[in-house]
Every structure is written in structure tokens, then in C-alpha cells.
N, C-alpha and C positions, 0 to 999 in steps of 0.2 A: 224860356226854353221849352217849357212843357207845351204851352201852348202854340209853339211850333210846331213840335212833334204833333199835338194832336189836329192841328190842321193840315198837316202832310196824310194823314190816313183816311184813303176813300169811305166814302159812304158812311163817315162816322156818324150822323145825326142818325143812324138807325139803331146803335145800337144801345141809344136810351129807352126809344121804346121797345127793340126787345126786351129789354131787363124787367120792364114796368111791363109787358103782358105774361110771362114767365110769372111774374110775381104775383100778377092779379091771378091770373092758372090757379096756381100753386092753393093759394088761399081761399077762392072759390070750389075747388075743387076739397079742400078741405073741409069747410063747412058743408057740403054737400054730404060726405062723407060723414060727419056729425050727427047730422038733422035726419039720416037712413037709415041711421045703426039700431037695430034691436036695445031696448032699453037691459035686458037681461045679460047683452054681451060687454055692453058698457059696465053693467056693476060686476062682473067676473074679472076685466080688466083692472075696473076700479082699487080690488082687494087683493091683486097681487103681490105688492109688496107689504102687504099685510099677512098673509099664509104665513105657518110656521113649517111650511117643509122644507127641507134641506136634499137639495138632489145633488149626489156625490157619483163621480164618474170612476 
């Protein structure tokens, strides 16, 4: 039955490789982001949930 339904839906073989350049995107662009980042902002990120401050609203 499923593969009824999915051969009743046009143009479905594209939307595997949507999903596969979305993803490559995603993670590509992620390392990019990594490998650009200031090493100084990395380690302030880094010790965040290591800080002993308490912010109370």
C-alpha cells in the first residue's frame, strides 16, 4: 500500500535528493563555520556552562 501511495506522488525521486543537498548544506556549512571562528570565541563558548553566575530575572 505504501508503495502505491508513493508512486502515485509526482516528481517524487527529487525529493531524496533534496533532503541529501539540504544536509550536505547544513554540515558544510557548518564546518565552515568551525574552521572561521576566532579561537578566543570558541574558548568563551567553551566555559559557559562552567561560569558560576547565576542570572536571576
Amino acid at each position: 500500500m505504501i508503495k502505491e501511495v508513493a508512486r502515485s506522488i509526482p516528481n517524487i525521486e527529487v525529493y531524496p535528493i533534496i533532503s541529501l543537498s539540504i544536509f550536505f548544506l547544513f554540515f558544510l556549512g557548518l564546518g565552515w563555520y568551525v574552521l572561521r571562528a576566532k579561537k578566543e570565541e570558541m574558548n568563551r563558548k567553551k566555559n559557559i556552562p562552567l561560569e558560576d553566575e547565576t542570572n536571576e530575572f
